[in-house]
mmCIF file as Biopython writes it, N, C-alpha, C and O atoms, coordinates in Angstrom:
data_model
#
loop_
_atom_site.group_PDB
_atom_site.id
_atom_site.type_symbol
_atom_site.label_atom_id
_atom_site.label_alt_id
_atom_site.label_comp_id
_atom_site.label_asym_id
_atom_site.label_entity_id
_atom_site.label_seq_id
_atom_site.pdbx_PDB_ins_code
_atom_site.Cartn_x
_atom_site.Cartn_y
_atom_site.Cartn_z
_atom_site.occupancy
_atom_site.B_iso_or_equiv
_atom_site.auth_seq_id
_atom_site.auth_asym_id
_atom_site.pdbx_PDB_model_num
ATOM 1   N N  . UNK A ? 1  ? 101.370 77.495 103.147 1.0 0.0 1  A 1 
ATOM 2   C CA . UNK A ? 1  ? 100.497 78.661 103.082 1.0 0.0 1  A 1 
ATOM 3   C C  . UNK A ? 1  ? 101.194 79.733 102.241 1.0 0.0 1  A 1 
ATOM 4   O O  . UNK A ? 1  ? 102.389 79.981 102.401 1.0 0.0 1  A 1 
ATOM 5   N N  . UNK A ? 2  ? 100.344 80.437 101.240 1.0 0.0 2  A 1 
ATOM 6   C CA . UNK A ? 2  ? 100.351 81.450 100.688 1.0 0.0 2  A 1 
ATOM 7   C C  . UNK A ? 2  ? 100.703 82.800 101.248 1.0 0.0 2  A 1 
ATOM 8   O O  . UNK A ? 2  ? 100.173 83.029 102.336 1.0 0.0 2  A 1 
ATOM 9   N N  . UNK A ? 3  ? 101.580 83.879 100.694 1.0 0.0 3  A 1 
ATOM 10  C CA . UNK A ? 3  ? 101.283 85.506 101.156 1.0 0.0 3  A 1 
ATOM 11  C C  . UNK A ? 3  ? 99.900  85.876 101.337 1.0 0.0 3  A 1 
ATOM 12  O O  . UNK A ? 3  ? 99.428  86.070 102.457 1.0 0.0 3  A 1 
ATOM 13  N N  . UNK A ? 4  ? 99.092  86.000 100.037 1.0 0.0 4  A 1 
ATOM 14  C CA . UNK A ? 4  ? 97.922  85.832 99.911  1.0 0.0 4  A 1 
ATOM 15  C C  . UNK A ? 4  ? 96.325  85.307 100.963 1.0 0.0 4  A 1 
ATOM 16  O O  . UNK A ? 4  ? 95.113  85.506 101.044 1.0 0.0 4  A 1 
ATOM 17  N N  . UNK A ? 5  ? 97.263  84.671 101.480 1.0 0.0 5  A 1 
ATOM 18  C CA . UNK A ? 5  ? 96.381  83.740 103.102 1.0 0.0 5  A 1 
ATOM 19  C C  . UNK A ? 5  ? 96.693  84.485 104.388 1.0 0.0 5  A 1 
ATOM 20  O O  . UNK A ? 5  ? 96.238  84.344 105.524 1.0 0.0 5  A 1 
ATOM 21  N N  . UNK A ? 6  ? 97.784  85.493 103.786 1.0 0.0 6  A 1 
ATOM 22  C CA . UNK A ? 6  ? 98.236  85.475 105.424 1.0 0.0 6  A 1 
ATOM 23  C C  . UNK A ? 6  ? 97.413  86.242 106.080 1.0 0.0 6  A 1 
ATOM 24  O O  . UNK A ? 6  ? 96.286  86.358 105.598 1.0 0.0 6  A 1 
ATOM 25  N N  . UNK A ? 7  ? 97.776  87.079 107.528 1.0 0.0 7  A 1 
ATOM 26  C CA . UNK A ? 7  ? 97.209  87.861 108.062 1.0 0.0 7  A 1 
ATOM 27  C C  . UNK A ? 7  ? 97.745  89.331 108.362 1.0 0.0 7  A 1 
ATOM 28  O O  . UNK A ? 7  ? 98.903  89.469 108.755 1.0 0.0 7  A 1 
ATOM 29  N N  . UNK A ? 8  ? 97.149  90.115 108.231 1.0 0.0 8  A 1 
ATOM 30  C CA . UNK A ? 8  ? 97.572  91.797 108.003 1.0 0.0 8  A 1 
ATOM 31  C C  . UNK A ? 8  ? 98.685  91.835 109.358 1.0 0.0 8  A 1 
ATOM 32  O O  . UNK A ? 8  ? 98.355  91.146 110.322 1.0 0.0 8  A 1 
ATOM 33  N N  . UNK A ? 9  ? 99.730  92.464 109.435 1.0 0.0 9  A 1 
ATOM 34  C CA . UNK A ? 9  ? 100.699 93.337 110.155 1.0 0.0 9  A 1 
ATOM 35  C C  . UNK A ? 9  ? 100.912 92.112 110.772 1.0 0.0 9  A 1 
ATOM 36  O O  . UNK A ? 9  ? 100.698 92.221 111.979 1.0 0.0 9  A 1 
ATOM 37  N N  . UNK A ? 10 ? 101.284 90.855 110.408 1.0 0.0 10 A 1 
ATOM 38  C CA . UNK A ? 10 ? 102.015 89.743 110.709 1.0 0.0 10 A 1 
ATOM 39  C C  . UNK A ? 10 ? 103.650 89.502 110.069 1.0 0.0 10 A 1 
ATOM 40  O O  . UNK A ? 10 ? 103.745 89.625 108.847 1.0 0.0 10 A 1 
ATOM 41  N N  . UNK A ? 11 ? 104.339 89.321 110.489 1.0 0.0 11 A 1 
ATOM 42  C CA . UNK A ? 11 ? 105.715 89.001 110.056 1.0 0.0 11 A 1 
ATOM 43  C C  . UNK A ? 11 ? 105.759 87.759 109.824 1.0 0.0 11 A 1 
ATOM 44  O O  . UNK A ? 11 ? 105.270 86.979 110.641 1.0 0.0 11 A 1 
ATOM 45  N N  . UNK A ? 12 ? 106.638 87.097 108.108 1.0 0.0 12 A 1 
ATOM 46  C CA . UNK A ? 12 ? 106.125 85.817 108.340 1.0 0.0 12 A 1 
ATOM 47  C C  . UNK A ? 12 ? 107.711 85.593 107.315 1.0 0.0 12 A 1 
ATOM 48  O O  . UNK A ? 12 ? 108.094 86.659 106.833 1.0 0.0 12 A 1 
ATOM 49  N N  . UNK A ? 13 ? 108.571 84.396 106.983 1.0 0.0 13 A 1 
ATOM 50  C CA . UNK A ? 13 ? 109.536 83.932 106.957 1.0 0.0 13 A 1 
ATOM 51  C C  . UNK A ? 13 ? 109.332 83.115 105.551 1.0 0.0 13 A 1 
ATOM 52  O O  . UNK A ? 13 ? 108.940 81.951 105.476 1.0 0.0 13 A 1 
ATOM 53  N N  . UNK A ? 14 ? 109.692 83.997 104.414 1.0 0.0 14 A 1 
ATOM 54  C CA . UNK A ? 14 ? 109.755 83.070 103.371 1.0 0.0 14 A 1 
ATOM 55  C C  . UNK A ? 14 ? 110.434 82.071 103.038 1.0 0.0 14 A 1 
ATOM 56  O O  . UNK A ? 14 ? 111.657 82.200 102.990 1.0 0.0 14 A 1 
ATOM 57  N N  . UNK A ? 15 ? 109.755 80.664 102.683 1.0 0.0 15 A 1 
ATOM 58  C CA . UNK A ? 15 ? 110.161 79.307 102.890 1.0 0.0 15 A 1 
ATOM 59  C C  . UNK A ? 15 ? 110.102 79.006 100.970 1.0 0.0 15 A 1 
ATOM 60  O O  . UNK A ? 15 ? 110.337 77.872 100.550 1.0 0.0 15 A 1 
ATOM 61  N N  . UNK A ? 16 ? 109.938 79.569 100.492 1.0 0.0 16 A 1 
ATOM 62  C CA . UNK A ? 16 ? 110.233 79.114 98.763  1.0 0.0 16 A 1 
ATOM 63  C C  . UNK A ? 16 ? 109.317 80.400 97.901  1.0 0.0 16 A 1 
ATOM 64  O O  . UNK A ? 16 ? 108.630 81.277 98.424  1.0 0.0 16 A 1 
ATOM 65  N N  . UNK A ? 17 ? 109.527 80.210 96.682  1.0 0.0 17 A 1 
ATOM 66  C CA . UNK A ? 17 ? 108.688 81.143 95.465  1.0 0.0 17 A 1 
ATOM 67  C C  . UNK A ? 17 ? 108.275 80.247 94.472  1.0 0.0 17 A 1 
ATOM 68  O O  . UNK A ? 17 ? 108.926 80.028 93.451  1.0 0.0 17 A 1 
ATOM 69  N N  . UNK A ? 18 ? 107.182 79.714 94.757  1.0 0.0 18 A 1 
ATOM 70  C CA . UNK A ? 18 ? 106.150 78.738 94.005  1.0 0.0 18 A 1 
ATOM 71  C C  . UNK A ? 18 ? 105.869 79.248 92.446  1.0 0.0 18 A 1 
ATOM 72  O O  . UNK A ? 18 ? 104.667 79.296 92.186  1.0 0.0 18 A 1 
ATOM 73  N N  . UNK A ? 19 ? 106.470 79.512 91.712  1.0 0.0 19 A 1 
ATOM 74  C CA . UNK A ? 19 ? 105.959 79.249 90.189  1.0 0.0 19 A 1 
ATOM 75  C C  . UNK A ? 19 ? 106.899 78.906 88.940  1.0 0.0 19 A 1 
ATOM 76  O O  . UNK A ? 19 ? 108.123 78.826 89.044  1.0 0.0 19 A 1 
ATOM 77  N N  . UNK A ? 20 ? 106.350 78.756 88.012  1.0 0.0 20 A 1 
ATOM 78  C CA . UNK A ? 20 ? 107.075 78.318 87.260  1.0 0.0 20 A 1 
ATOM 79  C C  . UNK A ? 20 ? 107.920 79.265 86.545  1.0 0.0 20 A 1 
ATOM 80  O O  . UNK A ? 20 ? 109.003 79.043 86.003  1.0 0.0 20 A 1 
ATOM 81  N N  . UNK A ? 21 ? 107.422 80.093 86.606  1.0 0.0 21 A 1 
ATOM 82  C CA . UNK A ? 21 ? 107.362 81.833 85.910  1.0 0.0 21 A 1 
ATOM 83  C C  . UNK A ? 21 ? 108.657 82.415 85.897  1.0 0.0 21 A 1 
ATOM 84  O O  . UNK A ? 21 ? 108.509 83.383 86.644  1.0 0.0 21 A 1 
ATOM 85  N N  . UNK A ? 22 ? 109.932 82.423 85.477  1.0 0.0 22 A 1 
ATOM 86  C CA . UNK A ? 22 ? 111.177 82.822 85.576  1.0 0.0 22 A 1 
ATOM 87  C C  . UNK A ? 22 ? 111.143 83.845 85.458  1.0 0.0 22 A 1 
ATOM 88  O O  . UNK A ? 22 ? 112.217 84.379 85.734  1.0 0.0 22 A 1 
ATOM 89  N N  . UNK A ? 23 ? 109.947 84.868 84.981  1.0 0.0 23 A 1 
ATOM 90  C CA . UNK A ? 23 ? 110.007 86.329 85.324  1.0 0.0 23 A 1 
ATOM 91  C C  . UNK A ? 23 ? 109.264 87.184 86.668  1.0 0.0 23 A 1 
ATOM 92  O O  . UNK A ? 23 ? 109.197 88.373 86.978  1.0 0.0 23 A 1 
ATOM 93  N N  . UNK A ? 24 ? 108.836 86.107 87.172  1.0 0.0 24 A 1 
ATOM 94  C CA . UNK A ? 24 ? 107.750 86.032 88.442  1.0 0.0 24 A 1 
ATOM 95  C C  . UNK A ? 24 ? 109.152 85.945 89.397  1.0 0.0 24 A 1 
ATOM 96  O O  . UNK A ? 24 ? 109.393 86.785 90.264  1.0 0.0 24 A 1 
ATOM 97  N N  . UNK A ? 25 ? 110.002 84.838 89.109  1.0 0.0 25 A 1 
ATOM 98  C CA . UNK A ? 25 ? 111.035 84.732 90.263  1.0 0.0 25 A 1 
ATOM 99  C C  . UNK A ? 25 ? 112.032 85.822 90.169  1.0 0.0 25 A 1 
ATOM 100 O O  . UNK A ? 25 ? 112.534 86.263 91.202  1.0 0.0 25 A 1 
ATOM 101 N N  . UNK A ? 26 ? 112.334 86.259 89.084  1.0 0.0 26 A 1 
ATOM 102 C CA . UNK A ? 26 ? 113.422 87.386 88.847  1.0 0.0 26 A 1 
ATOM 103 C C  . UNK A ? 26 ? 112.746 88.409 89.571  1.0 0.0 26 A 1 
ATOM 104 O O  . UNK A ? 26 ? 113.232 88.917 90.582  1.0 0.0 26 A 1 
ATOM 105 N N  . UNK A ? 27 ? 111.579 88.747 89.063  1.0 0.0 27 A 1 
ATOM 106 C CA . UNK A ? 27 ? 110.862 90.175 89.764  1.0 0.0 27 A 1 
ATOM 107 C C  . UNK A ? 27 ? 110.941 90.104 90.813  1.0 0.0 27 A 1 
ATOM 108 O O  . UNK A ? 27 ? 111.059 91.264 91.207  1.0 0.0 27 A 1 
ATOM 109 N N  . UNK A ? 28 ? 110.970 88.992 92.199  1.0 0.0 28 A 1 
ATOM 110 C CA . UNK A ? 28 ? 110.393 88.827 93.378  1.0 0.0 28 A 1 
ATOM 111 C C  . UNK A ? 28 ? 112.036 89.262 94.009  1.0 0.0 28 A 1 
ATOM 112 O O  . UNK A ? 28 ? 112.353 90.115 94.838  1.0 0.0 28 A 1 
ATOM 113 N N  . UNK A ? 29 ? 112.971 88.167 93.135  1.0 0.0 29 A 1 
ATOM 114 C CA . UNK A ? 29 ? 114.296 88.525 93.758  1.0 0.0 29 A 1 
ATOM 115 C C  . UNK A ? 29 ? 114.597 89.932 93.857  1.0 0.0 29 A 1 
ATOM 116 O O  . UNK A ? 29 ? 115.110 90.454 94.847  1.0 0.0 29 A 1 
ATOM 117 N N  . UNK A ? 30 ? 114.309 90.445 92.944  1.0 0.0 30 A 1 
ATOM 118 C CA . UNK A ? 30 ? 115.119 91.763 92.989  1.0 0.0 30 A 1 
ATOM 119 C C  . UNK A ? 30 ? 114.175 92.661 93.953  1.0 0.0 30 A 1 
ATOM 120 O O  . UNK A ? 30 ? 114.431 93.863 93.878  1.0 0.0 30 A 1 
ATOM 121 N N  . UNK A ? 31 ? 113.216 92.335 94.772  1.0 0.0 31 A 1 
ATOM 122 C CA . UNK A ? 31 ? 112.062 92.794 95.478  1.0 0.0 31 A 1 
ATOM 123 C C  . UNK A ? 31 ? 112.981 92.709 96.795  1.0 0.0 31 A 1 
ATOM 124 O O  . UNK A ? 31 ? 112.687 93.453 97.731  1.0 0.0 31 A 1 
ATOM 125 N N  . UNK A ? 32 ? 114.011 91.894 96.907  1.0 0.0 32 A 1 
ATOM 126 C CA . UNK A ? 32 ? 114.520 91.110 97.962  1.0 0.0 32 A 1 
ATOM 127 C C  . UNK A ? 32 ? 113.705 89.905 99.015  1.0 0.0 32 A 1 
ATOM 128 O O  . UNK A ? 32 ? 113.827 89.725 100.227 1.0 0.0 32 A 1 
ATOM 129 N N  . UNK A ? 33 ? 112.789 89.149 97.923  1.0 0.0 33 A 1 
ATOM 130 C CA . UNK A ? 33 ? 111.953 88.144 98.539  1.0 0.0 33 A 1 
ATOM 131 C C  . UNK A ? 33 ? 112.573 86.840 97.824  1.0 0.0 33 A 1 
ATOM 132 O O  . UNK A ? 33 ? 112.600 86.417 96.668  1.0 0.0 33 A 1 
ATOM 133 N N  . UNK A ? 34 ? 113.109 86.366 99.206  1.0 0.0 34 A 1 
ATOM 134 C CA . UNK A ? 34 ? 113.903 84.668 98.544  1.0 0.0 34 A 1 
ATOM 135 C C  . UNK A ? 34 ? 113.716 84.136 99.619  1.0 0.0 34 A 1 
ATOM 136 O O  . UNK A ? 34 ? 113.054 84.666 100.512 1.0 0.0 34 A 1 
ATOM 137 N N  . UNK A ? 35 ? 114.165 83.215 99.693  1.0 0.0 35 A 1 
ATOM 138 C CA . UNK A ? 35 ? 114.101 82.228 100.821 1.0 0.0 35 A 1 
ATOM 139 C C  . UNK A ? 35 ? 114.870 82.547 102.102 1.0 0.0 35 A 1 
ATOM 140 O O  . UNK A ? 35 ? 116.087 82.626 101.939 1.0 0.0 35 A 1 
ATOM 141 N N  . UNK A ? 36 ? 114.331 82.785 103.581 1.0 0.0 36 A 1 
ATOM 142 C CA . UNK A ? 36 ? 114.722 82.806 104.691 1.0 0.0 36 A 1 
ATOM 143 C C  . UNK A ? 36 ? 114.788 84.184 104.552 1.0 0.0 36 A 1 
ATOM 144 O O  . UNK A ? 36 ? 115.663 84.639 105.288 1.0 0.0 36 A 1 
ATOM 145 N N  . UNK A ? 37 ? 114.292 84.913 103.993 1.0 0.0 37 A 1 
ATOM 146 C CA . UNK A ? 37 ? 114.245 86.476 104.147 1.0 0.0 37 A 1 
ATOM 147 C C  . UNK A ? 37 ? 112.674 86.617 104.946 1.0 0.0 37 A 1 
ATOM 148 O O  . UNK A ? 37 ? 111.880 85.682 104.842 1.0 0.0 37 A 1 
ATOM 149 N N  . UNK A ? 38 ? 112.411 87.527 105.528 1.0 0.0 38 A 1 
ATOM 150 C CA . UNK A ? 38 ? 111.380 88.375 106.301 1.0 0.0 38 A 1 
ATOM 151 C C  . UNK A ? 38 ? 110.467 89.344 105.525 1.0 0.0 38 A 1 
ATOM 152 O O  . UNK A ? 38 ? 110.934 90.259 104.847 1.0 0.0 38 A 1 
ATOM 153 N N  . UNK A ? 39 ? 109.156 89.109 105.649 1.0 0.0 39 A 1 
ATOM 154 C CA . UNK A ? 39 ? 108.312 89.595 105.108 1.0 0.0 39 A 1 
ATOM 155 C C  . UNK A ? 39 ? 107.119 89.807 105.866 1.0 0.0 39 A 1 
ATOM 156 O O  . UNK A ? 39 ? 106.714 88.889 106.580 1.0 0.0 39 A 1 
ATOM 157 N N  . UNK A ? 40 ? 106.653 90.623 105.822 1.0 0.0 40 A 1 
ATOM 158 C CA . UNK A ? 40 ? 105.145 91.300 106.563 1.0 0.0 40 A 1 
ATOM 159 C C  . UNK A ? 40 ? 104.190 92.029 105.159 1.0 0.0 40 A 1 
ATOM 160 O O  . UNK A ? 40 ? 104.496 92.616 104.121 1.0 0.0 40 A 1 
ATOM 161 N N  . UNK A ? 41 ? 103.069 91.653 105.739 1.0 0.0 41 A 1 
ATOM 162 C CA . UNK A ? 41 ? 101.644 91.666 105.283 1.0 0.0 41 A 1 
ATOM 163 C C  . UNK A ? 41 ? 101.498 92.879 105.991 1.0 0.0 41 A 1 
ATOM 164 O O  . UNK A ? 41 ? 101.739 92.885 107.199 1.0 0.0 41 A 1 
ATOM 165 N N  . UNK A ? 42 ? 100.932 94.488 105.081 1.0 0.0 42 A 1 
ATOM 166 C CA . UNK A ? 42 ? 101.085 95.322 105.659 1.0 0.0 42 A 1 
ATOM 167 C C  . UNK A ? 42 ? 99.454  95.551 105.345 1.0 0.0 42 A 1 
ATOM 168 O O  . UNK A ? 42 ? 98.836  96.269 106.131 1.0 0.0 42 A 1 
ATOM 169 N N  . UNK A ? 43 ? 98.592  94.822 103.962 1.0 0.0 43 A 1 
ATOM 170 C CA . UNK A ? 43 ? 97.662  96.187 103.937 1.0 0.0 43 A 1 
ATOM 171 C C  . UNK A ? 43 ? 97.233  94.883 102.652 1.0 0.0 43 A 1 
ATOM 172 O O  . UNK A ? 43 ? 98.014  94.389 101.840 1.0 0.0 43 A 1 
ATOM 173 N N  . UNK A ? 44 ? 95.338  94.491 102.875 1.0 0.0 44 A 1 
ATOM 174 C CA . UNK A ? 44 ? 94.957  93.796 101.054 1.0 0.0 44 A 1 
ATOM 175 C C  . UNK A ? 44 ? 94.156  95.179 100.491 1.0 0.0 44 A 1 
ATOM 176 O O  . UNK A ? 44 ? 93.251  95.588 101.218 1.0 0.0 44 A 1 
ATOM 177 N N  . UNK A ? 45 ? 94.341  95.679 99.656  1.0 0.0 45 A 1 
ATOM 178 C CA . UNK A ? 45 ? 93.337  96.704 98.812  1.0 0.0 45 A 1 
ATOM 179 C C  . UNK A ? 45 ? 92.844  96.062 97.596  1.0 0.0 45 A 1 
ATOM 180 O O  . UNK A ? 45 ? 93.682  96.013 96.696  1.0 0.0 45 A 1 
ATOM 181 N N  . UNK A ? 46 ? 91.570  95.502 97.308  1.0 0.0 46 A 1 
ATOM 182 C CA . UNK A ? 46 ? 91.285  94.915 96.473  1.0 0.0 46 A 1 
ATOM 183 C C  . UNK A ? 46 ? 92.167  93.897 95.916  1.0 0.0 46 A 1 
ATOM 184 O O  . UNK A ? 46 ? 92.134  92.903 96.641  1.0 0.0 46 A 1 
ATOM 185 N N  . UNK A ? 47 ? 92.915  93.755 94.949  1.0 0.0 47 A 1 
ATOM 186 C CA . UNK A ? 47 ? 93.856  92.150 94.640  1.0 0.0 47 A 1 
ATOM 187 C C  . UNK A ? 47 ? 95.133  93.113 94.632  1.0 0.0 47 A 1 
ATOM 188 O O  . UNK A ? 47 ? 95.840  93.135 93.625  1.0 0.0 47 A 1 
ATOM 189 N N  . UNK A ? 48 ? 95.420  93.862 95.671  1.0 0.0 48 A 1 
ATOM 190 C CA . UNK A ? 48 ? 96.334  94.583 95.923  1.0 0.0 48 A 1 
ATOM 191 C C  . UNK A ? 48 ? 96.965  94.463 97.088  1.0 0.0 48 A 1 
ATOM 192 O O  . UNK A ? 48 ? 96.232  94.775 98.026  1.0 0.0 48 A 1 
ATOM 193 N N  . UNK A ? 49 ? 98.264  94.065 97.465  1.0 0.0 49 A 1 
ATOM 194 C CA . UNK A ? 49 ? 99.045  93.510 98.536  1.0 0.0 49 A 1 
ATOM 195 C C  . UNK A ? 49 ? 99.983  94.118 99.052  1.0 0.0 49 A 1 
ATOM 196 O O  . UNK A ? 49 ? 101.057 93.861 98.509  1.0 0.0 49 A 1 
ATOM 197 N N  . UNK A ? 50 ? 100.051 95.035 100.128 1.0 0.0 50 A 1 
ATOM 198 C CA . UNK A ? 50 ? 101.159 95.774 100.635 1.0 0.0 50 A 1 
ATOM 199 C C  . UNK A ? 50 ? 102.093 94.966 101.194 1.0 0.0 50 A 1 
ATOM 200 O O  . UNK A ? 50 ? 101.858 94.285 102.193 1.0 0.0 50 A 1 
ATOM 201 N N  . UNK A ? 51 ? 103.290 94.991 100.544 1.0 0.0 51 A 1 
ATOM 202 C CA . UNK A ? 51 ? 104.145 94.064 101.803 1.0 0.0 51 A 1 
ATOM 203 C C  . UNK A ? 51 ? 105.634 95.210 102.334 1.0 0.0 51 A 1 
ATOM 204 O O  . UNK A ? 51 ? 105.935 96.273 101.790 1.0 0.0 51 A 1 
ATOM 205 N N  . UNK A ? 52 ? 106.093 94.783 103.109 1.0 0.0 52 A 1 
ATOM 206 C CA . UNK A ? 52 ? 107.021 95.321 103.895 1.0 0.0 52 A 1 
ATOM 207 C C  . UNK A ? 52 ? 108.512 94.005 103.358 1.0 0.0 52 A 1 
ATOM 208 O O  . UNK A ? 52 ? 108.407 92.785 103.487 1.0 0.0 52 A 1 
ATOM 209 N N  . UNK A ? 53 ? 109.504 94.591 102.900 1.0 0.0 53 A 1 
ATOM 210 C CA . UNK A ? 53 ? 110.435 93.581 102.791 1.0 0.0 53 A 1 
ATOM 211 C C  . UNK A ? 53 ? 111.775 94.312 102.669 1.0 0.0 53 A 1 
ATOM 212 O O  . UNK A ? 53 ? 111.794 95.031 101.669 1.0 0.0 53 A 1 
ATOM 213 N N  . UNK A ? 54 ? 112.951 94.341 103.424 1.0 0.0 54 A 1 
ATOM 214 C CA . UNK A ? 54 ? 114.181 94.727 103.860 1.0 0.0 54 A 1 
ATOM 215 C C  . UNK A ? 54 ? 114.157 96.496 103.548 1.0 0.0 54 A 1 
ATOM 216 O O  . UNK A ? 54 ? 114.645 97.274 102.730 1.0 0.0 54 A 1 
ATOM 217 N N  . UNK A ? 55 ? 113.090 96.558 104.990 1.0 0.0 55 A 1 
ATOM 218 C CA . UNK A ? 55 ? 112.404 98.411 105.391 1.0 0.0 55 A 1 
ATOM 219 C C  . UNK A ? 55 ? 112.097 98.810 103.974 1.0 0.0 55 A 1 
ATOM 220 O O  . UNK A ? 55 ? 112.550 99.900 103.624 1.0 0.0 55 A 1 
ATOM 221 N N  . UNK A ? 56 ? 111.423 98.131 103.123 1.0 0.0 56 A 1 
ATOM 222 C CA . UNK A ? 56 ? 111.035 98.637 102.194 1.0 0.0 56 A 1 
ATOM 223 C C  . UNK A ? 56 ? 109.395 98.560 101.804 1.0 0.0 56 A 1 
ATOM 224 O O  . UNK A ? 56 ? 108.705 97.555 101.977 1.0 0.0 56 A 1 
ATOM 225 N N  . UNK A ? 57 ? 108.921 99.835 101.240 1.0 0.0 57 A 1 
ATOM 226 C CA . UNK A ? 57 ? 107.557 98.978 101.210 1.0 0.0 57 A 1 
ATOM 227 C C  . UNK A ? 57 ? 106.613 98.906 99.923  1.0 0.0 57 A 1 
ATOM 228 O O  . UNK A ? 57 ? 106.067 99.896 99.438  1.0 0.0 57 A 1 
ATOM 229 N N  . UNK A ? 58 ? 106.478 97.446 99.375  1.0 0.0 58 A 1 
ATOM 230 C CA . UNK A ? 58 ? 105.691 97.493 97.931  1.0 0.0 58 A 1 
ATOM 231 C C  . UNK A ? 58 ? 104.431 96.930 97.606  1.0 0.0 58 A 1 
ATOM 232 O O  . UNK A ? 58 ? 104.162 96.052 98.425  1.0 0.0 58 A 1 
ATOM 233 N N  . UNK A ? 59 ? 103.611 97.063 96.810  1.0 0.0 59 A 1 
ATOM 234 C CA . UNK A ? 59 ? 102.328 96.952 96.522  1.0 0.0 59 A 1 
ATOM 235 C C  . UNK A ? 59 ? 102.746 95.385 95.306  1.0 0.0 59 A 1 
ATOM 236 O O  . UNK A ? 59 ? 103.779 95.433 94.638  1.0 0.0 59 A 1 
ATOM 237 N N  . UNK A ? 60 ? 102.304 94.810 95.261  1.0 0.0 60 A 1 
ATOM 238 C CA . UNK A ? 60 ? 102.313 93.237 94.464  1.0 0.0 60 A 1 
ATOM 239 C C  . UNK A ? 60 ? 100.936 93.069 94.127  1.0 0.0 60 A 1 
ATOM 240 O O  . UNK A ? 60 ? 100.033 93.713 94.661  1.0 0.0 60 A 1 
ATOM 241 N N  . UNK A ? 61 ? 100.793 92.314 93.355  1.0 0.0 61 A 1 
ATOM 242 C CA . UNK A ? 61 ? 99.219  91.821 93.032  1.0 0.0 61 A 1 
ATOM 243 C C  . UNK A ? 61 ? 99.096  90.494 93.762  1.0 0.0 61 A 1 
ATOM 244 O O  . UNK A ? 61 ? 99.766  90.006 94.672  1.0 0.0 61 A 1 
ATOM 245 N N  . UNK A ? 62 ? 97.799  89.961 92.935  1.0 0.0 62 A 1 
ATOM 246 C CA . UNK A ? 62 ? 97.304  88.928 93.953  1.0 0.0 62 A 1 
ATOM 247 C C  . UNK A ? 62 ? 98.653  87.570 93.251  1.0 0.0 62 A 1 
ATOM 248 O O  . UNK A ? 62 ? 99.390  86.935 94.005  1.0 0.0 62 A 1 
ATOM 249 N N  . UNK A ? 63 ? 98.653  87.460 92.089  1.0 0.0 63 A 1 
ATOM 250 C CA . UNK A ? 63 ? 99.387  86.330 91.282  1.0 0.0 63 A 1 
ATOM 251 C C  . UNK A ? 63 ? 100.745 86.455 92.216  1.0 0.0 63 A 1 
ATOM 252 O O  . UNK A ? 63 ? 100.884 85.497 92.977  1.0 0.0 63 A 1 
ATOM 253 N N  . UNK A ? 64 ? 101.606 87.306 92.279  1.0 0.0 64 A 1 
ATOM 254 C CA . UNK A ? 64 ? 102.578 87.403 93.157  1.0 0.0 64 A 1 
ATOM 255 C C  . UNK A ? 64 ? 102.879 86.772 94.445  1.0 0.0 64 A 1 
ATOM 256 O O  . UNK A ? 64 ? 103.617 85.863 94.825  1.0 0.0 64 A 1 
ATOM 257 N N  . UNK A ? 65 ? 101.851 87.768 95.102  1.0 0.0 65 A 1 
ATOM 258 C CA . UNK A ? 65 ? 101.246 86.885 96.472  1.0 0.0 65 A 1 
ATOM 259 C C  . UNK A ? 65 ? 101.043 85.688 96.709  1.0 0.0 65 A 1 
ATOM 260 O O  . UNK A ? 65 ? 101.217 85.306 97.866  1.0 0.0 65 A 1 
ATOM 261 N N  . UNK A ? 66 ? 100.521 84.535 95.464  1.0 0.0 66 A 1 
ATOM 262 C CA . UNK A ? 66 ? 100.112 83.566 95.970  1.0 0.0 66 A 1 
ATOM 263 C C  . UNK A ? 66 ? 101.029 82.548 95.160  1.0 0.0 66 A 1 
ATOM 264 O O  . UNK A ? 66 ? 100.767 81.369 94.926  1.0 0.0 66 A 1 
ATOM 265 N N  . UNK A ? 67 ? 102.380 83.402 94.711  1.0 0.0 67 A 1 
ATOM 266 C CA . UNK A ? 67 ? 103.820 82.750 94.463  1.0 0.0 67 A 1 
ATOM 267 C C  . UNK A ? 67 ? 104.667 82.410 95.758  1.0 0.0 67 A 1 
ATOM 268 O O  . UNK A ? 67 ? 105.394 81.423 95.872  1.0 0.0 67 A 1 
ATOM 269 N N  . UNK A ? 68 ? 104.419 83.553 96.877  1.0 0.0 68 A 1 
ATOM 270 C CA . UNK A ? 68 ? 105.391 83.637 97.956  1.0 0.0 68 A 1 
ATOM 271 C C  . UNK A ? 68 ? 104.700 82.909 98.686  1.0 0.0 68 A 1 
ATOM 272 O O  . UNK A ? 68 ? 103.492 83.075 98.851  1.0 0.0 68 A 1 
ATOM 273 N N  . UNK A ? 69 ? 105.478 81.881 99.291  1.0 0.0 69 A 1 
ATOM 274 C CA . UNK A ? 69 ? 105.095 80.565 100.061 1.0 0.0 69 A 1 
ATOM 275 C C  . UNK A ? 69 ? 105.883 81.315 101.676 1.0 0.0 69 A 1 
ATOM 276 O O  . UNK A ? 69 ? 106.939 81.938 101.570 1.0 0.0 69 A 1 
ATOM 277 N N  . UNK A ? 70 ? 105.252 81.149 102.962 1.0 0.0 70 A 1 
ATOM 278 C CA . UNK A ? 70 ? 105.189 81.553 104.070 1.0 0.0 70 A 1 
ATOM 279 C C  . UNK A ? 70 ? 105.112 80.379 104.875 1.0 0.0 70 A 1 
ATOM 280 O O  . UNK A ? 70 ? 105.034 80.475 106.100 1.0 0.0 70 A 1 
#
């Protein structure tokens, strides 16, 4: 399952970063989203994705979202 799938103000345990995109994975790392890190679904606003990741909190699009595997 996708970020993208998940469900609002759920905490959920990233298990990989699905793309091929080496600037998709750089961006995400430095987001602090890698594997076995913690992530929550805070908020969808149109193809707009609030997430919560090490007390931090950022807006991603939908392509992003449905990179981060949960």
């Amino acid at each position: 399952m996708n970020l993208a799938q998940g469900r609002i103000n759920t905490e959920y345990t990233i298990k990989d970063i699905d793309t091929n995109d080496e600037e998709i994975k750089d961006f995400l790392f430095t987001l602090g989203c890698y594997e076995g890190e913690s992530i929550t679904l805070i908020s969808i606003l149109a193809d707009n994705y609030v997430i919560t990741v090490k007390d931090a909190r950022y807006s991603i699009d939908k392509d992003l979202a449905e990179a981060i595997i949960i």
